[in-house]
PDB file of N, CA, C and O in Angstrom:
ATOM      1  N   UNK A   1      51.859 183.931 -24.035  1.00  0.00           N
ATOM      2  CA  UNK A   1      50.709 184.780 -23.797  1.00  0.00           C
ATOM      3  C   UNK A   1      50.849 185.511 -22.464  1.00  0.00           C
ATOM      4  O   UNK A   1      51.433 185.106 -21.459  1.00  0.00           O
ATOM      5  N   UNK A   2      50.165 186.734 -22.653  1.00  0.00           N
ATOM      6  CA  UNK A   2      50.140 187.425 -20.895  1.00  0.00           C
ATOM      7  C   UNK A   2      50.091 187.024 -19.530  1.00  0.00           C
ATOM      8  O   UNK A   2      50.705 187.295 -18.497  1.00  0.00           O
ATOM      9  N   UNK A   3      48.286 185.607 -20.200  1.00  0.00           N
ATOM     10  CA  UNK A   3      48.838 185.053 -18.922  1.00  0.00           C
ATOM     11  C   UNK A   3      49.726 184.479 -18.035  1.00  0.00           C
ATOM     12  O   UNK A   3      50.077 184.746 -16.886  1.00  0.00           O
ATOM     13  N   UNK A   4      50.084 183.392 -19.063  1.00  0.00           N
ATOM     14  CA  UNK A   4      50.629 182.304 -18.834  1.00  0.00           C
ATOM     15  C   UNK A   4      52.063 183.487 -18.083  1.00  0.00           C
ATOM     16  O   UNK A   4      52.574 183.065 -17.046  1.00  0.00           O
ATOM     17  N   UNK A   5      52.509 184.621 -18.550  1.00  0.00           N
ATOM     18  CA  UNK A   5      53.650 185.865 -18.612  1.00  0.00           C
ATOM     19  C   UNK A   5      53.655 186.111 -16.951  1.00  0.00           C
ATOM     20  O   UNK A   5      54.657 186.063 -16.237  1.00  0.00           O
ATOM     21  N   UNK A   6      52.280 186.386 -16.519  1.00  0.00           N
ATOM     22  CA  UNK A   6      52.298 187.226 -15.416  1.00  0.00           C
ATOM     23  C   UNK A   6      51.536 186.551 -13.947  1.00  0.00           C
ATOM     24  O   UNK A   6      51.477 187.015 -12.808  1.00  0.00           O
ATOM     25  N   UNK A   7      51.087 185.471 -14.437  1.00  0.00           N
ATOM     26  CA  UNK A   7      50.084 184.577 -13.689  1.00  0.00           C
ATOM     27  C   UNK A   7      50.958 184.378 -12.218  1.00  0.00           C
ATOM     28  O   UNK A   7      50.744 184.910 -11.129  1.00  0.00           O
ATOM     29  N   UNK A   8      51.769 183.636 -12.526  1.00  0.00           N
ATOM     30  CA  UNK A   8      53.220 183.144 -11.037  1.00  0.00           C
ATOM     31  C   UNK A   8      53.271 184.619 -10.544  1.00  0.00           C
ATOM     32  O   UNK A   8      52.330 184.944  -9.820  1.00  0.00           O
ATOM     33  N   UNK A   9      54.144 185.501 -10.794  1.00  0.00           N
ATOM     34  CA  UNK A   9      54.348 186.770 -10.366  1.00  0.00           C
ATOM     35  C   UNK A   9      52.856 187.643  -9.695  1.00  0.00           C
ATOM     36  O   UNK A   9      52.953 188.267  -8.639  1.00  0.00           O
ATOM     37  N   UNK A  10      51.674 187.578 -10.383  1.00  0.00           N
ATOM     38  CA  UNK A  10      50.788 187.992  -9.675  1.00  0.00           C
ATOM     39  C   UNK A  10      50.648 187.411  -8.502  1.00  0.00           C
ATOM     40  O   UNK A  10      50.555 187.954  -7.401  1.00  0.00           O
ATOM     41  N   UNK A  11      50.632 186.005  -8.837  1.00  0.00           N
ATOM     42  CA  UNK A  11      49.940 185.142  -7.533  1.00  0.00           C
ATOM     43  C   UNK A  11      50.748 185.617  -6.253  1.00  0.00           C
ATOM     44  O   UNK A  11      50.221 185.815  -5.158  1.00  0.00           O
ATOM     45  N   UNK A  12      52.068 185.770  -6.527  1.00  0.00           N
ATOM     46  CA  UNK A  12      53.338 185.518  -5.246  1.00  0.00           C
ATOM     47  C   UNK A  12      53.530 187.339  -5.084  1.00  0.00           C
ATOM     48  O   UNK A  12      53.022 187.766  -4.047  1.00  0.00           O
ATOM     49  N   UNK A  13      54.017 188.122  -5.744  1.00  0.00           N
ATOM     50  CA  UNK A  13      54.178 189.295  -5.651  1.00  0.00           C
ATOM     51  C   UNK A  13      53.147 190.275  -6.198  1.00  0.00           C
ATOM     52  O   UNK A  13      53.715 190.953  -7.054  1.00  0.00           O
ATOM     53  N   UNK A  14      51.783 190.661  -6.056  1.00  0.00           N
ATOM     54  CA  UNK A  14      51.392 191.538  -6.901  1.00  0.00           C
ATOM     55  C   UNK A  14      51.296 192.583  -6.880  1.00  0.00           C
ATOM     56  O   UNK A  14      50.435 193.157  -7.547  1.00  0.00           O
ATOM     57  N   UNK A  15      52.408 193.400  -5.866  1.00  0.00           N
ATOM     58  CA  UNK A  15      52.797 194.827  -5.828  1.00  0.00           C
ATOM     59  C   UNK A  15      53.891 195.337  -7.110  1.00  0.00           C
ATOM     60  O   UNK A  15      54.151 196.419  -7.637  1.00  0.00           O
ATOM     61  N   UNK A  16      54.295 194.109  -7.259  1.00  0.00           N
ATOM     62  CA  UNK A  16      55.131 194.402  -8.532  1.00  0.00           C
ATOM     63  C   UNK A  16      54.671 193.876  -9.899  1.00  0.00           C
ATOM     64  O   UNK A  16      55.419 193.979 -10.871  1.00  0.00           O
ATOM     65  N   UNK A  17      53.378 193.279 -10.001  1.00  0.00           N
ATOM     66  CA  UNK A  17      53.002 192.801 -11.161  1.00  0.00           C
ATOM     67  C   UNK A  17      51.859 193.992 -11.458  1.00  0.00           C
ATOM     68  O   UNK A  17      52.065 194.721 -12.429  1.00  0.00           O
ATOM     69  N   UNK A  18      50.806 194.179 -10.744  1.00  0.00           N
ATOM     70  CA  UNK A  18      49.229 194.900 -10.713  1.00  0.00           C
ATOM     71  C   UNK A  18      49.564 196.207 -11.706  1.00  0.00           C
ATOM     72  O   UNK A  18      48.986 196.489 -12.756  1.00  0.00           O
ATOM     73  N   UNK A  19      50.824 197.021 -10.976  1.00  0.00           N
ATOM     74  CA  UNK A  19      50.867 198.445 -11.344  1.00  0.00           C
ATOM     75  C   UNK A  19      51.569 198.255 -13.282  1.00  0.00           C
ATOM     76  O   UNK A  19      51.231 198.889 -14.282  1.00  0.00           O
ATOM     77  N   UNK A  20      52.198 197.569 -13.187  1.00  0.00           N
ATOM     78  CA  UNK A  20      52.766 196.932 -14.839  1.00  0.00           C
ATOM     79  C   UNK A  20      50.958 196.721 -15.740  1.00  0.00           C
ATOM     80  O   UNK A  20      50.521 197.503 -16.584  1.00  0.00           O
ATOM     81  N   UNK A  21      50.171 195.347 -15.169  1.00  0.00           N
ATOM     82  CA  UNK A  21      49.284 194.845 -15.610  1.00  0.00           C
ATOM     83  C   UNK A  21      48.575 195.903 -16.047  1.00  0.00           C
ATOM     84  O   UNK A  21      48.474 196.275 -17.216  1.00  0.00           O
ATOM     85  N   UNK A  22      47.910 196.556 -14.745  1.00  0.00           N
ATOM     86  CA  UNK A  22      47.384 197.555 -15.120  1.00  0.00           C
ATOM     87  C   UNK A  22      47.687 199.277 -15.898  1.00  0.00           C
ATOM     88  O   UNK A  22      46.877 200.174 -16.133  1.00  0.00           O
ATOM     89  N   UNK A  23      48.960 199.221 -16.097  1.00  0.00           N
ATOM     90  CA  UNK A  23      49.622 200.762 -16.818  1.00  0.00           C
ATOM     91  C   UNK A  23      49.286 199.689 -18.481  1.00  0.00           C
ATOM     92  O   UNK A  23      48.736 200.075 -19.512  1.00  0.00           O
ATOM     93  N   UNK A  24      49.721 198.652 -18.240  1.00  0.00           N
ATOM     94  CA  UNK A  24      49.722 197.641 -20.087  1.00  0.00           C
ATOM     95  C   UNK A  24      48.654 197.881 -20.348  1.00  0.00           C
ATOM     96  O   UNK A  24      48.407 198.472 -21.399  1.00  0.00           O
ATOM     97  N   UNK A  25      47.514 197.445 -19.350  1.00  0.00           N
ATOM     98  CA  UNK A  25      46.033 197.188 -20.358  1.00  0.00           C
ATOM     99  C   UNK A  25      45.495 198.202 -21.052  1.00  0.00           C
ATOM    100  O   UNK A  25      44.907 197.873 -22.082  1.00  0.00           O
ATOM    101  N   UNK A  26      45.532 199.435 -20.758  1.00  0.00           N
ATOM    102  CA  UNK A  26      45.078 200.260 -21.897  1.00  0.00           C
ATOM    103  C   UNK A  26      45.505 200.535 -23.274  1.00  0.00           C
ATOM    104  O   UNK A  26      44.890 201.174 -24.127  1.00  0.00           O
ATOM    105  N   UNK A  27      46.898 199.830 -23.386  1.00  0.00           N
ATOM    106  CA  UNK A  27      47.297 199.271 -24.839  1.00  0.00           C
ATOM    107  C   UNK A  27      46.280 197.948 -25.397  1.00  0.00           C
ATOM    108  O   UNK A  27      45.673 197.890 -26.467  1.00  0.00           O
ATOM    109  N   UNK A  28      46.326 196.917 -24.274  1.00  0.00           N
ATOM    110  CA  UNK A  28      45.065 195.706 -25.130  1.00  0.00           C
ATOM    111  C   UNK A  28      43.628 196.276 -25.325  1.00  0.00           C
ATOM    112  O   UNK A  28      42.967 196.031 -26.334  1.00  0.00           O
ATOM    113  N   UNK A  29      43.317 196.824 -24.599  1.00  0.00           N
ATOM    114  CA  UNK A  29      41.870 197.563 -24.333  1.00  0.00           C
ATOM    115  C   UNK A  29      41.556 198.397 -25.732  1.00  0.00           C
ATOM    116  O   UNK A  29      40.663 198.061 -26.509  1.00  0.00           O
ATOM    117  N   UNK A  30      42.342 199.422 -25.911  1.00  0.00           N
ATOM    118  CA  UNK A  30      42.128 199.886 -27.570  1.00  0.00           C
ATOM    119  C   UNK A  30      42.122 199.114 -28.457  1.00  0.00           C
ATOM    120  O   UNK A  30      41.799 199.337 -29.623  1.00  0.00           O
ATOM    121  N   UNK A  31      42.482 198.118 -27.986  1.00  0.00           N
ATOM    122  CA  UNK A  31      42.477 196.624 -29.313  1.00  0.00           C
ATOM    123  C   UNK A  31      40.550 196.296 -29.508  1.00  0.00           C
ATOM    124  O   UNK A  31      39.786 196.316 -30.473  1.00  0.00           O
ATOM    125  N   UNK A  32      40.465 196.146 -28.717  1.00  0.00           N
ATOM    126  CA  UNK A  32      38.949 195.878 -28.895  1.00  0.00           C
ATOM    127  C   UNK A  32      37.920 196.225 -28.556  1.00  0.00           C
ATOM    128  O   UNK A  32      38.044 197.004 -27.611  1.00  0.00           O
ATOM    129  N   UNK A  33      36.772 196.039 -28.866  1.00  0.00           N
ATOM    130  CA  UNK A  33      35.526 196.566 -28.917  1.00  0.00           C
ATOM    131  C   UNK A  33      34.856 196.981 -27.891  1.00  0.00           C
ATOM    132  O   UNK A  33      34.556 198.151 -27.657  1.00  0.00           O
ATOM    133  N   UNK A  34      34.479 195.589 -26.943  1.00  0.00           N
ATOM    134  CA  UNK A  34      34.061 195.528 -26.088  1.00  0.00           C
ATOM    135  C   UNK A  34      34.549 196.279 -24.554  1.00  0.00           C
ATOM    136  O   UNK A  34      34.323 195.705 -23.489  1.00  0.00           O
ATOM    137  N   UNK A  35      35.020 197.200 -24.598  1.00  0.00           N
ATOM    138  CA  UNK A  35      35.490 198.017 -23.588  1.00  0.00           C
ATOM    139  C   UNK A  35      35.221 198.116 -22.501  1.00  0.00           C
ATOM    140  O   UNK A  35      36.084 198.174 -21.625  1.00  0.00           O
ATOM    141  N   UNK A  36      33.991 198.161 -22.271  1.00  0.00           N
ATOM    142  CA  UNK A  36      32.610 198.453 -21.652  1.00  0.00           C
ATOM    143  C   UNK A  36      32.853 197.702 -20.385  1.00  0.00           C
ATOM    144  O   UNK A  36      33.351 198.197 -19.374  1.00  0.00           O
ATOM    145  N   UNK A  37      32.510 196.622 -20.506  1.00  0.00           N
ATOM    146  CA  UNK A  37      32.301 195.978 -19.046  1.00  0.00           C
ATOM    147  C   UNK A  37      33.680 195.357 -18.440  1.00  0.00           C
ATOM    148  O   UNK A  37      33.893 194.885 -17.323  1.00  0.00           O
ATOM    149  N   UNK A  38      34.851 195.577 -19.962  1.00  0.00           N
ATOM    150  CA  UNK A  38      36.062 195.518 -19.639  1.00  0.00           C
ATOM    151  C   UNK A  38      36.757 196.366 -18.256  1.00  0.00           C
ATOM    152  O   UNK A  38      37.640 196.052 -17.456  1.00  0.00           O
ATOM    153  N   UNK A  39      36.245 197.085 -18.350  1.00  0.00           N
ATOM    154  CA  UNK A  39      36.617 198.737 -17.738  1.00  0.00           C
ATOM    155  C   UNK A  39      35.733 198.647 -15.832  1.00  0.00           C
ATOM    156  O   UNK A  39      36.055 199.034 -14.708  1.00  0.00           O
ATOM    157  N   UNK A  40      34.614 197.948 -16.410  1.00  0.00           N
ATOM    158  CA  UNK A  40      34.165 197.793 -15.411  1.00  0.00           C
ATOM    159  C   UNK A  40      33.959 196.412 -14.252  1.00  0.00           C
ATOM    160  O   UNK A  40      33.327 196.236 -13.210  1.00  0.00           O
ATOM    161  N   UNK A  41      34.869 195.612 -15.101  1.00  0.00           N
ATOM    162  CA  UNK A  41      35.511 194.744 -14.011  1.00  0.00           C
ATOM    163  C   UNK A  41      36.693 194.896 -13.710  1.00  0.00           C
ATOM    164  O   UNK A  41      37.197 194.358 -12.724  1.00  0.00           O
ATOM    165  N   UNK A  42      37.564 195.953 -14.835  1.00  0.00           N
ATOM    166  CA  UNK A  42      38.551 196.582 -13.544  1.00  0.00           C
ATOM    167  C   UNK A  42      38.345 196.978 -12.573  1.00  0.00           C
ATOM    168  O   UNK A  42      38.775 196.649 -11.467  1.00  0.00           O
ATOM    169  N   UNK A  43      37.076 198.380 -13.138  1.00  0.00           N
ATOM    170  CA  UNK A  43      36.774 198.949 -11.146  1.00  0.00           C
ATOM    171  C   UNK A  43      36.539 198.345 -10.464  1.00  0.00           C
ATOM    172  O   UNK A  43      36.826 198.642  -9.304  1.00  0.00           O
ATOM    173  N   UNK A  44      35.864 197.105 -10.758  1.00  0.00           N
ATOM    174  CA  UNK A  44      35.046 196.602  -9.549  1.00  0.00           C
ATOM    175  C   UNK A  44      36.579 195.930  -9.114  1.00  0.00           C
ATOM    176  O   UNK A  44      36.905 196.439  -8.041  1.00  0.00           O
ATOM    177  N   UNK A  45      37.732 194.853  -9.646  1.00  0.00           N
ATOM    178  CA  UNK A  45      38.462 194.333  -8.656  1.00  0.00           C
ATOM    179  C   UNK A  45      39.292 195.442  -7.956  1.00  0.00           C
ATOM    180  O   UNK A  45      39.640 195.287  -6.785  1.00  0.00           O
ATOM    181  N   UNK A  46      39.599 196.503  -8.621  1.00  0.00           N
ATOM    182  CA  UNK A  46      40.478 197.678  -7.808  1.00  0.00           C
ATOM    183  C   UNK A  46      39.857 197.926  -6.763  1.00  0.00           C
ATOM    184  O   UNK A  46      40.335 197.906  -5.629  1.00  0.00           O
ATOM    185  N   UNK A  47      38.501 198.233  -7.134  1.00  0.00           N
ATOM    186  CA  UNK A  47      37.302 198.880  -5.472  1.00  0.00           C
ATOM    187  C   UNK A  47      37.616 198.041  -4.536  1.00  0.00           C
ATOM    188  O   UNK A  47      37.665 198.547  -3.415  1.00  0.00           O
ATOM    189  N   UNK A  48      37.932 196.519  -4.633  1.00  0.00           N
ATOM    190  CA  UNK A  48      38.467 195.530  -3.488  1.00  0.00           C
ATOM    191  C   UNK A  48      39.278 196.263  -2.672  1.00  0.00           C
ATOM    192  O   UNK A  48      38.912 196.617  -1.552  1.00  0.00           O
ATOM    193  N   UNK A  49      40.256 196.499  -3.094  1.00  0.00           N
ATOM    194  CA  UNK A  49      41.348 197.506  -2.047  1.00  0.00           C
ATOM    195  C   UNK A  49      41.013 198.375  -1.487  1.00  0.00           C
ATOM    196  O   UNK A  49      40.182 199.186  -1.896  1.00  0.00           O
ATOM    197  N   UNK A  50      41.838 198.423   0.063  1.00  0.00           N
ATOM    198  CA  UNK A  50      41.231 199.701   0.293  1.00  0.00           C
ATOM    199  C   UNK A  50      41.698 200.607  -0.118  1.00  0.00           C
ATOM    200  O   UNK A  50      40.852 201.500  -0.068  1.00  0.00           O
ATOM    201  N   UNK A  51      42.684 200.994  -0.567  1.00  0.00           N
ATOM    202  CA  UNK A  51      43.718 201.945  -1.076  1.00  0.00           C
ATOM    203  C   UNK A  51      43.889 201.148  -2.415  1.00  0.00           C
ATOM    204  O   UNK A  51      44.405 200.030  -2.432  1.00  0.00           O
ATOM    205  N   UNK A  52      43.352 201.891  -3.722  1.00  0.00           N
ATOM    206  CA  UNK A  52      43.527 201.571  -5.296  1.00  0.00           C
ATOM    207  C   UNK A  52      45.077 201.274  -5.515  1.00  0.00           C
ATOM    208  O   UNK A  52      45.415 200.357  -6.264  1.00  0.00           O
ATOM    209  N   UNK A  53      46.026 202.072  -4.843  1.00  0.00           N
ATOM    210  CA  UNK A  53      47.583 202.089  -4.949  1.00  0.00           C
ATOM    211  C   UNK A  53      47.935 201.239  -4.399  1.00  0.00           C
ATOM    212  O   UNK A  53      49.130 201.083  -4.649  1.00  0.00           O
ATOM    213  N   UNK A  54      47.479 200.338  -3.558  1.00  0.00           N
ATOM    214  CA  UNK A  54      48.013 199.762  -2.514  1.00  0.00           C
ATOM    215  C   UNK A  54      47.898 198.104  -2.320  1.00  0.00           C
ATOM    216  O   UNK A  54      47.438 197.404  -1.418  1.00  0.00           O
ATOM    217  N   UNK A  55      48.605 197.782  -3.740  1.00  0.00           N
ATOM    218  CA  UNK A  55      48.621 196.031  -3.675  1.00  0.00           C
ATOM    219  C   UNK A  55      49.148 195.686  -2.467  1.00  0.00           C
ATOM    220  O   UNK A  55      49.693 196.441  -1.662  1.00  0.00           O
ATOM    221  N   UNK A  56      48.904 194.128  -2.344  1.00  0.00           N
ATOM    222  CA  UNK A  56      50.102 193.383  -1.267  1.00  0.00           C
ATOM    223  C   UNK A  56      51.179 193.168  -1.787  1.00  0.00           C
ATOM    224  O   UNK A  56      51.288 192.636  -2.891  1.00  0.00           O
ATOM    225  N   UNK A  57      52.404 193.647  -0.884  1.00  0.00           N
ATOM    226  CA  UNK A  57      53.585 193.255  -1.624  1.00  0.00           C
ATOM    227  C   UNK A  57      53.811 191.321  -1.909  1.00  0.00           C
ATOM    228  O   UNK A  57      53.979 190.741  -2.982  1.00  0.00           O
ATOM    229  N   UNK A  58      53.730 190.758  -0.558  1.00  0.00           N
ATOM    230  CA  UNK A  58      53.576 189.343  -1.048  1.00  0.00           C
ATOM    231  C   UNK A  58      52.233 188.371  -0.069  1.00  0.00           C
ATOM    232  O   UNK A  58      51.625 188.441   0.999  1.00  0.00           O
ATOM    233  N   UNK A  59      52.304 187.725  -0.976  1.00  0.00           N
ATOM    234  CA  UNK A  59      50.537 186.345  -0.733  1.00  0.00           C
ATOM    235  C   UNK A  59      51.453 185.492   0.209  1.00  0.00           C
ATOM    236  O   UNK A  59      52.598 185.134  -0.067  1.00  0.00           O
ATOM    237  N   UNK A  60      50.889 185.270   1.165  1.00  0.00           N
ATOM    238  CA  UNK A  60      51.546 184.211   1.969  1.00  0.00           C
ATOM    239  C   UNK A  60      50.701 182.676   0.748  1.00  0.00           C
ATOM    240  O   UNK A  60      50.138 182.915  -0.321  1.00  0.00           O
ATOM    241  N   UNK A  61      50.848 181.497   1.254  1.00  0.00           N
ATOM    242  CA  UNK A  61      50.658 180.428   0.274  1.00  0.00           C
ATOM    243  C   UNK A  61      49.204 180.290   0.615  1.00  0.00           C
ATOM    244  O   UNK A  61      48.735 180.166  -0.516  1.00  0.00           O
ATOM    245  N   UNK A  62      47.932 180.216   1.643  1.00  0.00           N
ATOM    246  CA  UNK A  62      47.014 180.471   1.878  1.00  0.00           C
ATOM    247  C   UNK A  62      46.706 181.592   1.038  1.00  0.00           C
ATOM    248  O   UNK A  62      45.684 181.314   0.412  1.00  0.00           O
ATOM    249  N   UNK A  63      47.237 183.022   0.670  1.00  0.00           N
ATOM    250  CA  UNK A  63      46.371 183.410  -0.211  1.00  0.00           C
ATOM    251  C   UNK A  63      46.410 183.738  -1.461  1.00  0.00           C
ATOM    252  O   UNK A  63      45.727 184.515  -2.128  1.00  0.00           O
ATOM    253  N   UNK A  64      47.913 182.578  -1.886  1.00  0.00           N
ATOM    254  CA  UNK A  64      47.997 182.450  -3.378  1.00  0.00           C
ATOM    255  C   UNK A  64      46.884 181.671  -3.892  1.00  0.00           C
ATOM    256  O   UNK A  64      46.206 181.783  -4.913  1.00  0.00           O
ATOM    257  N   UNK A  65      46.867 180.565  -2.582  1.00  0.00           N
ATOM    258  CA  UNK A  65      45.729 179.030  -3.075  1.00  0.00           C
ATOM    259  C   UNK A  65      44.467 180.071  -3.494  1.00  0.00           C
ATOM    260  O   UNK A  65      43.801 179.956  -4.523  1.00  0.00           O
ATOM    261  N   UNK A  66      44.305 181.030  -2.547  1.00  0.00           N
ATOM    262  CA  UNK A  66      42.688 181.569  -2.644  1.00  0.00           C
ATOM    263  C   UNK A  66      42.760 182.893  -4.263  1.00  0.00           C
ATOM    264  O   UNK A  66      41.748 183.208  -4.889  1.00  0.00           O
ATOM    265  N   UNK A  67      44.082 183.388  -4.563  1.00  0.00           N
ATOM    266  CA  UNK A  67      44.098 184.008  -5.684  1.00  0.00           C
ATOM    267  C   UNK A  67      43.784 183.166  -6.602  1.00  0.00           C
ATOM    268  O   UNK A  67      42.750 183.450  -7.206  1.00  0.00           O
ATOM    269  N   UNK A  68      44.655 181.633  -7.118  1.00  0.00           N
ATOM    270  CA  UNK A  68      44.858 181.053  -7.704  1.00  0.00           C
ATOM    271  C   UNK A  68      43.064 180.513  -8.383  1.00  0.00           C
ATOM    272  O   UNK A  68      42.539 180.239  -9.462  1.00  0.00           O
ATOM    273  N   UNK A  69      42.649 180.622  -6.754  1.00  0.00           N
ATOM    274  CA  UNK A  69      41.077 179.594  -6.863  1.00  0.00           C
ATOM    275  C   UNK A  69      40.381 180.595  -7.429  1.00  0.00           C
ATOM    276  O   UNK A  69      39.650 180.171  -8.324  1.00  0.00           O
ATOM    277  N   UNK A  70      40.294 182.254  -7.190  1.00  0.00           N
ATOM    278  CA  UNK A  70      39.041 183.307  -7.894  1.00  0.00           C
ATOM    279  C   UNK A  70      39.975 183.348  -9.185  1.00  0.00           C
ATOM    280  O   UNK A  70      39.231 183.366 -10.165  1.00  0.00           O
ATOM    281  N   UNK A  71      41.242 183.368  -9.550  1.00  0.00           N
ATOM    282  CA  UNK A  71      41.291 183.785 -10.883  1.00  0.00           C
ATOM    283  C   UNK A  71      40.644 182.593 -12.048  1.00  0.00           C
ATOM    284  O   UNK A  71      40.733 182.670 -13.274  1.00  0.00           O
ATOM    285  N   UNK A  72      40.029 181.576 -11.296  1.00  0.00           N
ATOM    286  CA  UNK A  72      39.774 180.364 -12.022  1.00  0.00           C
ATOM    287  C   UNK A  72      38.220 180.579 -12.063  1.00  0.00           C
ATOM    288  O   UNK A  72      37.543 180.455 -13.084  1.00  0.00           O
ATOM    289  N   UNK A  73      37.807 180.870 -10.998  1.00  0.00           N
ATOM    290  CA  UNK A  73      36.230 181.263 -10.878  1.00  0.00           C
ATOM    291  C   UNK A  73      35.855 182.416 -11.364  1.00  0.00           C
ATOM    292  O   UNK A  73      34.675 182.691 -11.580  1.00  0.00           O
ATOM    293  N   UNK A  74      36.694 183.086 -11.550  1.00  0.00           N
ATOM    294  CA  UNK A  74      36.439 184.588 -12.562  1.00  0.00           C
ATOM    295  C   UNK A  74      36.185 184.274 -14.061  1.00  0.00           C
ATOM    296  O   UNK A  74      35.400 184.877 -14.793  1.00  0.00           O
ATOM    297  N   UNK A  75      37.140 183.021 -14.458  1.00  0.00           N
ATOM    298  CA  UNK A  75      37.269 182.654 -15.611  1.00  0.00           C
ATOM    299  C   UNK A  75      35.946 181.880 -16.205  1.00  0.00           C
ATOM    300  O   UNK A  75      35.410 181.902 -17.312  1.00  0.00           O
ATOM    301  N   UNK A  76      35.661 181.198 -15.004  1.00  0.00           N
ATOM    302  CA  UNK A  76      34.619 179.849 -15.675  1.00  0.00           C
ATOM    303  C   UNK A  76      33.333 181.099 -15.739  1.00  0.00           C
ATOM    304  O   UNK A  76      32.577 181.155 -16.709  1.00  0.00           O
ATOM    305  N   UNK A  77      33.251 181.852 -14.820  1.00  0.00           N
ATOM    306  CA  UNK A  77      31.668 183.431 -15.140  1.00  0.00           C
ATOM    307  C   UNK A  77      31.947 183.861 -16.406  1.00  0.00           C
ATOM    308  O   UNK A  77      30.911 184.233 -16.957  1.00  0.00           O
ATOM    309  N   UNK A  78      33.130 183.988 -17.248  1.00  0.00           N
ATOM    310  CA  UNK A  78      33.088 184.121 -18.504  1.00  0.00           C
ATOM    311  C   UNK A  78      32.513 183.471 -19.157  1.00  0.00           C
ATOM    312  O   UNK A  78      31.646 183.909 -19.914  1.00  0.00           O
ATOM    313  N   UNK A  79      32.787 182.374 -19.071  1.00  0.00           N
ATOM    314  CA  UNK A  79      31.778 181.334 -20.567  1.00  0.00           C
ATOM    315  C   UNK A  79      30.668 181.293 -19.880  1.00  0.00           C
ATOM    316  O   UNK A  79      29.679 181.267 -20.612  1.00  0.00           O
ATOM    317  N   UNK A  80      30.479 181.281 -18.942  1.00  0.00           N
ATOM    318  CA  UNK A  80      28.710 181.089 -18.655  1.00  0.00           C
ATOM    319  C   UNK A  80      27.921 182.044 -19.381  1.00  0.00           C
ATOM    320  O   UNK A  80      28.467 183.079 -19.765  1.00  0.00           O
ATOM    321  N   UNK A  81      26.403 181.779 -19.678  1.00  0.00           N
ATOM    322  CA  UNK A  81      25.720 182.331 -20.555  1.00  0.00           C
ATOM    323  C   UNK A  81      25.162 183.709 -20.484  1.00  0.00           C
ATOM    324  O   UNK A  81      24.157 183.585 -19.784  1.00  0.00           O
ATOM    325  N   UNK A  82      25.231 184.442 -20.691  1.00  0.00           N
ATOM    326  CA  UNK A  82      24.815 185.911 -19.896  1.00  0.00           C
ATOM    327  C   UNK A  82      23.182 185.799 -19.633  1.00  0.00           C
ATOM    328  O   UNK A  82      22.603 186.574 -18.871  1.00  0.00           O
ATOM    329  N   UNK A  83      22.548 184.795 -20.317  1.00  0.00           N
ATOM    330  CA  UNK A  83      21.052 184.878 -20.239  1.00  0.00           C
ATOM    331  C   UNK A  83      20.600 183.953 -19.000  1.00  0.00           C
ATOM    332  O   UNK A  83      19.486 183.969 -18.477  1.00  0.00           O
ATOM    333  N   UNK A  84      21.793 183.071 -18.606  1.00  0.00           N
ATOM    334  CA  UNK A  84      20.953 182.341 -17.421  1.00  0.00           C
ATOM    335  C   UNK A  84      20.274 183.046 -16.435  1.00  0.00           C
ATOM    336  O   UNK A  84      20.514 184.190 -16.050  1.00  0.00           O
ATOM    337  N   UNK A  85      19.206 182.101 -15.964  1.00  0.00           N
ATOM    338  CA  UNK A  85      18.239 182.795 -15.146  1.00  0.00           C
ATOM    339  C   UNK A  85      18.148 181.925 -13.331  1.00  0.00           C
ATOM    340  O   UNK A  85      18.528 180.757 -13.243  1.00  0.00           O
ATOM    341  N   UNK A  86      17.837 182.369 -12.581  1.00  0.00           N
ATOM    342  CA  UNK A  86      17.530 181.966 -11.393  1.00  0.00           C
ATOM    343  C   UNK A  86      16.703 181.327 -11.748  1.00  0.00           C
ATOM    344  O   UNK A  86      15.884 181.837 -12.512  1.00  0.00           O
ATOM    345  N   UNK A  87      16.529 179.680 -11.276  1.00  0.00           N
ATOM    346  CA  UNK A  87      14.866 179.290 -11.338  1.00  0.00           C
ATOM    347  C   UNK A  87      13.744 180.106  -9.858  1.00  0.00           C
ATOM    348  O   UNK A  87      13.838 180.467  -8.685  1.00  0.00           O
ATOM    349  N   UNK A  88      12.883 180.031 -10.845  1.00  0.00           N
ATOM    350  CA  UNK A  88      11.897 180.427  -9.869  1.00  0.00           C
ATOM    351  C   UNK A  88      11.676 179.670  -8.214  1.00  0.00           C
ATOM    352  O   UNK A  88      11.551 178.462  -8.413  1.00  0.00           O
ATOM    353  N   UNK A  89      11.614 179.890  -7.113  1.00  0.00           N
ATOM    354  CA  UNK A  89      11.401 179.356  -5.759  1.00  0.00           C
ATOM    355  C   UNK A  89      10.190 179.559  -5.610  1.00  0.00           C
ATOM    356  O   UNK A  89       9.634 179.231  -4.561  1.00  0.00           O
TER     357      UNK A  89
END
């Protein structure tokens, strides 16, 4: 699978993985439906940069640990429920 494909290489180099990842996804993206907010959690992680072109060439190990840790916390906001609510204070 992709991930499992590109996961190491992002973490350690992602000047040479991002521009691949991202030229591919608009081949998976026509695959399916949901486009929508697909598209718009690209922008939002690209807007991170200051320069859209301008990955890091390499993660020192401090900020693979911290890639490693949001690509996991990005993941678990997926299954969470879109309807949860703040309790009231």
């Amino acid at each position: 699978d992709l991930r499992s494909k590109y996961m190491n290489a992002a973490m350690t180099t992602p000047a040479t993985v991002f521009p691949a990842i991202l030229s591919n996804s608009n081949y998976y993206l026509d695959k399916i439906s949901s486009i929508g907010w697909i598209e718009e959690l690209k922008q939002e992680i690209i807007g991170k940069f200051e320069d859209a072109y301008c990955f890091p060439s390499i993660l020192s190990m401090v900020e693979q640990g911290s890639f490693f840790i949001g690509y996991y916390q990005q993941r678990q906001a997926f299954f969470q429920k879109d309807n949860q609510t703040e309790p009231n204070e």
